[in-house]
FILUM-452317 format. One record per residue (C-alpha): y, x negated, z; residue number from 1; residue in three letters. Coordinates in steps of 0.001 Angstrom, whole numbers. Layout:
BEGIN
<kolse <Y; X; Z>; NUM; 'Ala'>
...
//
This chain:
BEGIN
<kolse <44061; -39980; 19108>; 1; 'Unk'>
<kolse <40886; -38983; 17149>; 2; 'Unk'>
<kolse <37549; -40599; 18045>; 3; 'Unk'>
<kolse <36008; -39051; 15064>; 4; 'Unk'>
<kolse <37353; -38263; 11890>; 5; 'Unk'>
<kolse <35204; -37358; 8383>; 6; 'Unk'>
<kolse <36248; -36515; 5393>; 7; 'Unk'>
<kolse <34452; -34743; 2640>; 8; 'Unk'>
<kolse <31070; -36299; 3538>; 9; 'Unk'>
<kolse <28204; -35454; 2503>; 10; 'Unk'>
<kolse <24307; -35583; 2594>; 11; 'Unk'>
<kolse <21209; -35640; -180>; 12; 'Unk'>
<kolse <17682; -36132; 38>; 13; 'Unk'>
<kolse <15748; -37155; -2790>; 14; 'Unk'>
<kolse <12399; -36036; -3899>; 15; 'Unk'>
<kolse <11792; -37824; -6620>; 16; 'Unk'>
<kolse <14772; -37258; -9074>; 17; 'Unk'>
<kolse <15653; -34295; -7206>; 18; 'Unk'>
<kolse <18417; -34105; -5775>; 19; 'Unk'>
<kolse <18102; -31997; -2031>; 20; 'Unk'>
<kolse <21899; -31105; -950>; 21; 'Unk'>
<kolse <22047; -31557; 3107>; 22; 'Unk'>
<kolse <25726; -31631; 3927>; 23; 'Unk'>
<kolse <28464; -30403; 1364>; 24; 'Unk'>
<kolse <31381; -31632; 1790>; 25; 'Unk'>
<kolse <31999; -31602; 5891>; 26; 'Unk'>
<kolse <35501; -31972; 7343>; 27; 'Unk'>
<kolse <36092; -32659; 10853>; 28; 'Unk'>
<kolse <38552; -34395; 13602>; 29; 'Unk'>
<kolse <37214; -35116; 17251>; 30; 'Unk'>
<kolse <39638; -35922; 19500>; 31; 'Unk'>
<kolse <39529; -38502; 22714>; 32; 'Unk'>
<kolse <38529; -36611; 25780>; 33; 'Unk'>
<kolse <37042; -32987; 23632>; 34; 'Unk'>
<kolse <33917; -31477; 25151>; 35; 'Unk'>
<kolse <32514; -30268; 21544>; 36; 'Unk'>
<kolse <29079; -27960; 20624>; 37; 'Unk'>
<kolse <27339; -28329; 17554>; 38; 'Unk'>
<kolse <25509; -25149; 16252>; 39; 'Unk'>
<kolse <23633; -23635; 13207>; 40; 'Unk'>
<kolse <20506; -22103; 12727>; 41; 'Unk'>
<kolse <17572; -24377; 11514>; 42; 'Unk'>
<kolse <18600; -26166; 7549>; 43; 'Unk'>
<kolse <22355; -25616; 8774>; 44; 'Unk'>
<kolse <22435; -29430; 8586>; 45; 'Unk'>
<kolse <23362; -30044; 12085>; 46; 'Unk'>
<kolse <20967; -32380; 12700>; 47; 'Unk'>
<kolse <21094; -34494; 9679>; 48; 'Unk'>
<kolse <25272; -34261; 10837>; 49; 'Unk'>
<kolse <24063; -35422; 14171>; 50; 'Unk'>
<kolse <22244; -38712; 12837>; 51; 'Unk'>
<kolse <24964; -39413; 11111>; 52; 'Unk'>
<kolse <27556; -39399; 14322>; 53; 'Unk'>
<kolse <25266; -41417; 15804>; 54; 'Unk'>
<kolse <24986; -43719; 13237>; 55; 'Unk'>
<kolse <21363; -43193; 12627>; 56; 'Unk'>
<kolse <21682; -42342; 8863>; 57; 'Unk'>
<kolse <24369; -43138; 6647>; 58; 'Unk'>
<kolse <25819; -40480; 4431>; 59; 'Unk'>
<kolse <25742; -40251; 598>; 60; 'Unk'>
<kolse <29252; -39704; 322>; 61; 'Unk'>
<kolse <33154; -39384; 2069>; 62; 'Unk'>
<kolse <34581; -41517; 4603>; 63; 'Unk'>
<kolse <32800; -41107; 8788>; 64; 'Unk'>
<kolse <35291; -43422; 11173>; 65; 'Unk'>
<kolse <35202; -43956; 14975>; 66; 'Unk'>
<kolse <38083; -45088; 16508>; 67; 'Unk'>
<kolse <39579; -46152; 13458>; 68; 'Unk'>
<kolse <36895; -47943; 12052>; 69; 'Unk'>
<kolse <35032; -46963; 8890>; 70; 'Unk'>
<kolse <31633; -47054; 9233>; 71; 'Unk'>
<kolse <30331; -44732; 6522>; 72; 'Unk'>
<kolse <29861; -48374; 4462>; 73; 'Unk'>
<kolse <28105; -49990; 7010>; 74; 'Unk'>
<kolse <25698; -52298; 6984>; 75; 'Unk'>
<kolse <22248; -51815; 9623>; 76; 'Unk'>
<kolse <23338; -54700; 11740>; 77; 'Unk'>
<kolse <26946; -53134; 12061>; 78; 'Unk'>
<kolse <25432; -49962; 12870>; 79; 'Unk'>
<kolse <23246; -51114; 15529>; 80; 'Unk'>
<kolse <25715; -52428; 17038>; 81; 'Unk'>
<kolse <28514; -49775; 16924>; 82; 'Unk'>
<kolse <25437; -47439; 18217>; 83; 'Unk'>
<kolse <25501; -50393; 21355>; 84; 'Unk'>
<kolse <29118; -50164; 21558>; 85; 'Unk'>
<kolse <30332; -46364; 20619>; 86; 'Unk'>
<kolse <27641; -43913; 21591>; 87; 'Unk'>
<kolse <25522; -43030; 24816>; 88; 'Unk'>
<kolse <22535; -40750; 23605>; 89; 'Unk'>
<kolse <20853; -37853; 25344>; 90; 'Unk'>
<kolse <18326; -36667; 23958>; 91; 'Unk'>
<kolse <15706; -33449; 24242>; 92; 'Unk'>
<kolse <12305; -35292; 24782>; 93; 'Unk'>
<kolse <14520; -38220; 27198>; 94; 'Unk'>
<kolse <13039; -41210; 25324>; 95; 'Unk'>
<kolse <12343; -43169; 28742>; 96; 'Unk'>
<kolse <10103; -46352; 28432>; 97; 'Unk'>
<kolse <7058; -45078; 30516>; 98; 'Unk'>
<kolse <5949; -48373; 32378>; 99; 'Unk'>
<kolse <9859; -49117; 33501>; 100; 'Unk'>
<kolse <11439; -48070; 36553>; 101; 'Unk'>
<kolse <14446; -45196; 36160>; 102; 'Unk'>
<kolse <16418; -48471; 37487>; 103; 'Unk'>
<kolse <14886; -50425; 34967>; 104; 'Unk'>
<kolse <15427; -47902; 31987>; 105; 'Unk'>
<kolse <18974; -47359; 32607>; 106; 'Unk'>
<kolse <19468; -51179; 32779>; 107; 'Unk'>
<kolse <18013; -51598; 29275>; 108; 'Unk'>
<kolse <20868; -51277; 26918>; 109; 'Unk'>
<kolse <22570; -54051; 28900>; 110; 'Unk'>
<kolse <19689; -56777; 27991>; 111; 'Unk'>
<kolse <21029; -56132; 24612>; 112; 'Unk'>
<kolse <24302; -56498; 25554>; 113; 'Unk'>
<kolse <23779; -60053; 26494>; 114; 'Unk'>
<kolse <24964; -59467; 30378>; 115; 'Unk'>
<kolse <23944; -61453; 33248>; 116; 'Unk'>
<kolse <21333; -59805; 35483>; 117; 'Unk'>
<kolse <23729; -59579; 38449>; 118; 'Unk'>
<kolse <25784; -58014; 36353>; 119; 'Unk'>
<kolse <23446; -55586; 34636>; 120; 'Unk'>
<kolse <22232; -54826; 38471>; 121; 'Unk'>
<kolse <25542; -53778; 39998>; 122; 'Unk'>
<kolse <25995; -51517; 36662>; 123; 'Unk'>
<kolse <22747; -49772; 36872>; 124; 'Unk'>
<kolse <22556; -48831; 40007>; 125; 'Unk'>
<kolse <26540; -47491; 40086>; 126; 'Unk'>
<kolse <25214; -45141; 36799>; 127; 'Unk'>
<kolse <22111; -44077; 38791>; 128; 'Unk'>
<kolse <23778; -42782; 42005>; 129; 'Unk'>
<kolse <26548; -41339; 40269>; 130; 'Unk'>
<kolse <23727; -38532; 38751>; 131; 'Unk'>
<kolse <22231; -38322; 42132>; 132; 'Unk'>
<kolse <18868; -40366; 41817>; 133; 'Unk'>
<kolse <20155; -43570; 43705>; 134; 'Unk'>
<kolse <16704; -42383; 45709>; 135; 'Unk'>
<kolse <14536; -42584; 42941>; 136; 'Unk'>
<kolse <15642; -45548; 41124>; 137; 'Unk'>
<kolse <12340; -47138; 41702>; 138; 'Unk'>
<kolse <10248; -44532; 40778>; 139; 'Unk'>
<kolse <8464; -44786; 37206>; 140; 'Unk'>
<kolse <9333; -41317; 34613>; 141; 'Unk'>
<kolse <5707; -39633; 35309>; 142; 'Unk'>
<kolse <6800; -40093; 38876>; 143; 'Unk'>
<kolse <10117; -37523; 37931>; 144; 'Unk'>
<kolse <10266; -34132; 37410>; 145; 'Unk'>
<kolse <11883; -33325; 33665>; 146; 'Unk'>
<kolse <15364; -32772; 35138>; 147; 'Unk'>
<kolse <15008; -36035; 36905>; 148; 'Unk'>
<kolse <13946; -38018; 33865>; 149; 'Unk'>
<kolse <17063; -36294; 32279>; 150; 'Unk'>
<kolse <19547; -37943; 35029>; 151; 'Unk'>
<kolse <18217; -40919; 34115>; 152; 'Unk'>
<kolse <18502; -40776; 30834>; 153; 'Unk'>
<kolse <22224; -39696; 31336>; 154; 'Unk'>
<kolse <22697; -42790; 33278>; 155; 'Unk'>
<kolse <21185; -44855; 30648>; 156; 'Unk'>
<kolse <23758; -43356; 28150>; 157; 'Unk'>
<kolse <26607; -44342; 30402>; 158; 'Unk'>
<kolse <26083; -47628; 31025>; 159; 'Unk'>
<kolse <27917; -49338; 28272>; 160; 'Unk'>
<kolse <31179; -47229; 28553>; 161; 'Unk'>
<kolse <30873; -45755; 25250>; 162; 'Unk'>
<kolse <33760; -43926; 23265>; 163; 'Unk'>
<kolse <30752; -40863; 22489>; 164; 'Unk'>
<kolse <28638; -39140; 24597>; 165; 'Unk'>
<kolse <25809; -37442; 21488>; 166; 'Unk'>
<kolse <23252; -35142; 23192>; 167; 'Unk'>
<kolse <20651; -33608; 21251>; 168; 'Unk'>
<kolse <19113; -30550; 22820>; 169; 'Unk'>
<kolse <19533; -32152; 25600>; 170; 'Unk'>
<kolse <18168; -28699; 28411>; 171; 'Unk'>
<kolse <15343; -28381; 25307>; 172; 'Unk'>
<kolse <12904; -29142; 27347>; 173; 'Unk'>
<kolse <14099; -27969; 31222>; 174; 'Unk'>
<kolse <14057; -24636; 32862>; 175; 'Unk'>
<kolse <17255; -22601; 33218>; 176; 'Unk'>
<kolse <18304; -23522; 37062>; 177; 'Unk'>
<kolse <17393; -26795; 36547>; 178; 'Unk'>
<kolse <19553; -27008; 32467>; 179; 'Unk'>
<kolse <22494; -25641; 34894>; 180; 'Unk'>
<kolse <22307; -28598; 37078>; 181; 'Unk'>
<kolse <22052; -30809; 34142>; 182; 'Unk'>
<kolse <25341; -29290; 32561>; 183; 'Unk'>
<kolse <26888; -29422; 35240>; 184; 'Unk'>
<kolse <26509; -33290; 35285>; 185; 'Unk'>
<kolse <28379; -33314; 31513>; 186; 'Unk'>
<kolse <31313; -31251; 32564>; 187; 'Unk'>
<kolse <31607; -34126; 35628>; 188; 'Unk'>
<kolse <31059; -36706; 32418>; 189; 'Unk'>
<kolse <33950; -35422; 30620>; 190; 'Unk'>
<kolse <36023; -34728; 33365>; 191; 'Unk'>
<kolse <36228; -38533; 33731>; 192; 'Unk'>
<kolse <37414; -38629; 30393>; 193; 'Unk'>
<kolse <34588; -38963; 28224>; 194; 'Unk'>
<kolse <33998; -37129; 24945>; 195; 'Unk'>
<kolse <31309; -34949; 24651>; 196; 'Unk'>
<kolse <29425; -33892; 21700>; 197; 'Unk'>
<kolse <26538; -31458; 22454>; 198; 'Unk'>
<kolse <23707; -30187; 19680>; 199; 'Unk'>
<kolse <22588; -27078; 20926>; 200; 'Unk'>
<kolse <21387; -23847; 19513>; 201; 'Unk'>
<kolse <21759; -22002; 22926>; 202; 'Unk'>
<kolse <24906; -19820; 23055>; 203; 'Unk'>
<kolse <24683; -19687; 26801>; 204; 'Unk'>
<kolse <24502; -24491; 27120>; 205; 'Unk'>
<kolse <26947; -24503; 24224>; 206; 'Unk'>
<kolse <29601; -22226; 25987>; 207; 'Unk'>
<kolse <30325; -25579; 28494>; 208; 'Unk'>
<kolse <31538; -26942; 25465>; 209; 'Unk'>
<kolse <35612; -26425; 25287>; 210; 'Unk'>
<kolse <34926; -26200; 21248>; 211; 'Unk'>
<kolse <32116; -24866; 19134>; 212; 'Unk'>
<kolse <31644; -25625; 15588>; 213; 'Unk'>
<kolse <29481; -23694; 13378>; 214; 'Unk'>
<kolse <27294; -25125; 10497>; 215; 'Unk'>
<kolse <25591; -23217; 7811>; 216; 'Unk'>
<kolse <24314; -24419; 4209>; 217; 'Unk'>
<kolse <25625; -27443; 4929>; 218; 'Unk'>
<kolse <29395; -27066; 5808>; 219; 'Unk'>
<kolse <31306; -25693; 8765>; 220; 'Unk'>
<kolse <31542; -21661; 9153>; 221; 'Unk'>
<kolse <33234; -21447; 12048>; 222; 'Unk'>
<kolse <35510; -23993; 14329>; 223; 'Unk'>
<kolse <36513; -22149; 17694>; 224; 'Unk'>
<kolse <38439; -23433; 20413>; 225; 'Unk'>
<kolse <37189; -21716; 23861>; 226; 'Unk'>
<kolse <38852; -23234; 26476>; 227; 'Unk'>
//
Protein backbone atom coordinates (compact mmCIF):
# COMPACT_ATOMS: atom_id res chain seq x y z
CA UNK A 1 0.00 0.00 0.00
CA UNK A 2 1.48 3.43 -0.97
CA UNK A 3 1.95 6.09 1.73
CA UNK A 4 2.78 8.58 -0.88
CA UNK A 5 1.66 8.92 -4.22
CA UNK A 6 2.03 12.31 -6.68
CA UNK A 7 1.15 12.80 -9.80
CA UNK A 8 2.37 15.33 -12.26
CA UNK A 9 2.91 18.01 -9.58
CA UNK A 10 4.47 20.75 -9.86
CA UNK A 11 6.11 23.97 -8.39
CA UNK A 12 6.38 27.98 -9.45
CA UNK A 13 7.61 30.91 -7.82
CA UNK A 14 6.57 34.18 -8.80
CA UNK A 15 8.54 37.30 -9.12
CA UNK A 16 6.32 39.58 -10.06
CA UNK A 17 4.57 38.24 -13.27
CA UNK A 18 7.30 35.92 -13.71
CA UNK A 19 6.78 32.85 -13.65
CA UNK A 20 10.04 30.74 -11.77
CA UNK A 21 9.51 26.84 -12.71
CA UNK A 22 10.58 24.73 -9.38
CA UNK A 23 9.21 21.27 -9.96
CA UNK A 24 8.07 20.04 -13.53
CA UNK A 25 5.94 17.66 -13.54
CA UNK A 26 7.22 15.04 -10.59
CA UNK A 27 5.93 11.46 -10.46
CA UNK A 28 6.41 9.31 -7.58
CA UNK A 29 4.93 6.22 -5.37
CA UNK A 30 6.29 5.62 -1.70
CA UNK A 31 5.40 2.62 -0.36
CA UNK A 32 4.54 1.61 3.54
CA UNK A 33 7.66 0.47 5.25
CA UNK A 34 10.48 2.03 2.16
CA UNK A 35 13.65 3.53 3.59
CA UNK A 36 13.91 6.30 0.63
CA UNK A 37 16.96 9.14 -0.14
CA UNK A 38 16.28 12.24 -1.73
CA UNK A 39 19.20 13.75 -3.81
CA UNK A 40 20.13 16.55 -6.34
CA UNK A 41 22.57 19.08 -6.46
CA UNK A 42 21.55 22.62 -5.18
CA UNK A 43 18.16 24.18 -7.65
CA UNK A 44 17.42 20.31 -8.27
CA UNK A 45 14.19 21.15 -6.41
CA UNK A 46 14.58 18.71 -3.69
CA UNK A 47 13.95 20.88 -1.15
CA UNK A 48 11.04 22.78 -2.40
CA UNK A 49 9.83 18.66 -3.05
CA UNK A 50 10.65 18.20 0.56
CA UNK A 51 8.26 21.10 1.91
CA UNK A 52 5.85 19.87 0.02
CA UNK A 53 5.92 16.06 1.61
CA UNK A 54 5.83 17.63 4.62
CA UNK A 55 3.11 19.67 3.96
CA UNK A 56 4.90 22.89 4.44
CA UNK A 57 4.06 24.37 0.96
CA UNK A 58 1.41 23.44 -1.24
CA UNK A 59 2.12 22.81 -4.87
CA UNK A 60 0.92 24.79 -7.93
CA UNK A 61 -0.28 21.90 -9.63
CA UNK A 62 -1.08 17.69 -9.78
CA UNK A 63 -2.50 15.65 -7.17
CA UNK A 64 0.17 14.90 -3.54
CA UNK A 65 -1.93 12.09 -1.31
CA UNK A 66 -0.91 10.33 1.95
CA UNK A 67 -2.53 7.39 2.75
CA UNK A 68 -5.19 7.93 0.45
CA UNK A 69 -6.00 11.27 1.24
CA UNK A 70 -5.56 14.23 -1.10
CA UNK A 71 -4.02 16.90 0.38
CA UNK A 72 -2.56 18.88 -2.52
CA UNK A 73 -6.10 21.10 -2.01
CA UNK A 74 -5.70 21.60 1.43
CA UNK A 75 -6.55 24.11 3.46
CA UNK A 76 -3.66 25.52 6.42
CA UNK A 77 -5.71 24.14 9.23
CA UNK A 78 -5.89 20.64 7.41
CA UNK A 79 -2.33 20.81 6.86
CA UNK A 80 -1.32 21.51 10.27
CA UNK A 81 -2.92 18.96 11.30
CA UNK A 82 -2.02 16.13 8.84
CA UNK A 83 1.72 17.53 9.64
CA UNK A 84 0.45 16.49 13.63
CA UNK A 85 -0.88 13.33 12.43
CA UNK A 86 1.35 12.00 9.26
CA UNK A 87 4.90 13.22 9.62
CA UNK A 88 7.75 13.14 12.36
CA UNK A 89 10.47 15.76 11.23
CA UNK A 90 14.23 15.66 11.60
CA UNK A 91 15.79 18.22 10.75
CA UNK A 92 19.68 19.57 10.15
CA UNK A 93 19.86 22.51 12.71
CA UNK A 94 17.39 20.05 15.39
CA UNK A 95 14.90 22.88 16.04
CA UNK A 96 14.87 22.12 19.96
CA UNK A 97 13.13 24.82 22.19
CA UNK A 98 16.28 26.01 24.16
CA UNK A 99 14.77 26.68 27.74
CA UNK A 100 12.86 23.01 27.67
CA UNK A 101 14.16 19.90 28.93
CA UNK A 102 15.05 16.99 26.07
CA UNK A 103 12.00 15.37 28.17
CA UNK A 104 10.14 18.35 27.79
CA UNK A 105 10.85 18.89 23.95
CA UNK A 106 9.98 15.51 22.93
CA UNK A 107 6.70 15.82 24.94
CA UNK A 108 5.69 18.92 22.95
CA UNK A 109 3.82 17.68 19.98
CA UNK A 110 1.54 15.84 22.42
CA UNK A 111 0.24 19.28 24.15
CA UNK A 112 -1.08 19.76 20.74
CA UNK A 113 -2.46 16.63 20.54
CA UNK A 114 -4.79 17.34 23.35
CA UNK A 115 -3.39 14.24 25.64
CA UNK A 116 -3.50 14.03 29.27
CA UNK A 117 -0.17 14.71 31.00
CA UNK A 118 0.07 11.15 32.36
CA UNK A 119 -0.33 10.18 29.20
CA UNK A 120 2.04 12.49 27.37
CA UNK A 121 4.62 11.37 30.35
CA UNK A 122 4.60 7.62 29.84
CA UNK A 123 5.01 8.47 25.90
CA UNK A 124 7.94 10.70 26.24
CA UNK A 125 9.96 9.05 28.22
CA UNK A 126 9.34 5.41 26.21
CA UNK A 127 10.62 7.70 22.87
CA UNK A 128 13.59 9.03 24.90
CA UNK A 129 15.11 5.72 26.12
CA UNK A 130 14.43 4.00 23.06
CA UNK A 131 17.40 6.53 21.35
CA UNK A 132 19.49 6.00 24.36
CA UNK A 133 19.17 9.39 26.36
CA UNK A 134 16.69 8.03 29.09
CA UNK A 135 19.92 9.62 31.18
CA UNK A 136 19.67 12.89 29.89
CA UNK A 137 16.09 13.53 29.69
CA UNK A 138 16.45 16.32 32.11
CA UNK A 139 19.15 17.98 30.72
CA UNK A 140 18.40 21.35 28.70
CA UNK A 141 19.89 21.22 24.54
CA UNK A 142 23.11 23.52 25.42
CA UNK A 143 23.59 20.88 28.05
CA UNK A 144 23.89 18.06 24.82
CA UNK A 145 26.40 17.48 22.55
CA UNK A 146 24.96 17.89 18.67
CA UNK A 147 24.44 14.12 18.33
CA UNK A 148 22.58 14.20 21.56
CA UNK A 149 20.29 17.07 20.63
CA UNK A 150 19.75 14.92 17.42
CA UNK A 151 18.33 11.79 19.58
CA UNK A 152 16.14 14.00 20.92
CA UNK A 153 14.91 15.42 18.21
CA UNK A 154 14.35 11.83 16.75
CA UNK A 155 12.33 11.10 19.74
CA UNK A 156 10.33 14.14 19.33
CA UNK A 157 9.50 12.97 15.72
CA UNK A 158 8.28 9.65 17.02
CA UNK A 159 6.05 10.46 19.43
CA UNK A 160 2.83 10.71 17.59
CA UNK A 161 3.23 7.41 15.57
CA UNK A 162 3.34 9.04 12.33
CA UNK A 163 2.83 7.27 8.83
CA UNK A 164 6.37 9.52 7.62
CA UNK A 165 9.49 9.84 9.05
CA UNK A 166 10.96 13.42 6.71
CA UNK A 167 14.59 14.19 7.67
CA UNK A 168 16.27 17.02 6.23
CA UNK A 169 20.03 16.85 6.34
CA UNK A 170 19.57 15.41 9.20
CA UNK A 171 24.04 14.37 9.99
CA UNK A 172 24.38 18.25 8.38
CA UNK A 173 25.58 19.39 11.20
CA UNK A 174 27.46 16.16 13.16
CA UNK A 175 30.82 14.65 12.67
CA UNK A 176 31.22 11.38 10.76
CA UNK A 177 31.43 8.73 13.87
CA UNK A 178 28.96 10.44 15.53
CA UNK A 179 26.32 10.78 11.76
CA UNK A 180 27.06 6.80 11.90
CA UNK A 181 25.53 6.47 15.23
CA UNK A 182 22.74 8.65 14.23
CA UNK A 183 21.95 6.40 11.08
CA UNK A 184 22.17 3.77 12.69
CA UNK A 185 19.18 4.88 14.92
CA UNK A 186 16.94 5.27 11.38
CA UNK A 187 17.74 1.85 10.09
CA UNK A 188 16.39 0.65 13.90
CA UNK A 189 13.33 3.29 12.98
CA UNK A 190 12.44 1.54 9.92
CA UNK A 191 13.12 -1.74 10.96
CA UNK A 192 10.06 -1.29 13.21
CA UNK A 193 8.22 -0.55 10.27
CA UNK A 194 8.37 2.99 9.74
CA UNK A 195 8.91 4.77 6.42
CA UNK A 196 11.77 6.70 5.95
CA UNK A 197 12.36 9.55 3.74
CA UNK A 198 15.89 11.05 4.01
CA UNK A 199 17.14 14.56 2.15
CA UNK A 200 20.64 14.19 1.83
CA UNK A 201 23.28 15.23 -0.58
CA UNK A 202 25.90 12.78 0.95
CA UNK A 203 26.36 9.63 -1.19
CA UNK A 204 27.96 7.87 1.71
CA UNK A 205 24.22 8.88 4.59
CA UNK A 206 22.07 8.33 1.52
CA UNK A 207 23.42 4.74 0.76
CA UNK A 208 21.29 3.56 4.25
CA UNK A 209 18.52 4.39 2.22
CA UNK A 210 17.09 0.98 0.42
CA UNK A 211 16.07 3.58 -2.59
CA UNK A 212 17.61 6.72 -3.98
CA UNK A 213 15.88 9.09 -6.16
CA UNK A 214 17.58 11.61 -8.17
CA UNK A 215 16.30 15.21 -8.88
CA UNK A 216 17.60 17.60 -11.40
CA UNK A 217 15.84 20.77 -13.11
CA UNK A 218 13.06 19.95 -11.38
CA UNK A 219 12.04 16.28 -12.19
CA UNK A 220 13.43 12.89 -11.29
CA UNK A 221 16.77 11.64 -13.22
CA UNK A 222 17.28 8.70 -11.67
CA UNK A 223 15.05 6.17 -9.32
CA UNK A 224 17.37 3.22 -8.05
CA UNK A 225 16.49 0.50 -5.92
CA UNK A 226 19.72 -0.60 -3.74
CA UNK A 227 18.73 -3.00 -1.47
Amino acid sequence: MSVIRINQLTKSYFLGKTELPVLKGIDMVIEKNEYVALMGPSGSGKSTLMNILGCLDTPTGGEYFINGTDVSKANENELAYIRNKEIGFVFQSFNLLPRLTAFENVALPLIYAGMSKSERDAIAQQKIEAVGLGDRAHHKPNELSGGQNQRVAIARSLVNNPSIILADEPTGNLDTKTSLEIMNIFTEIHSRGNTVILVTHEEDIARHAHRIIRLRDGLIETDTRIK
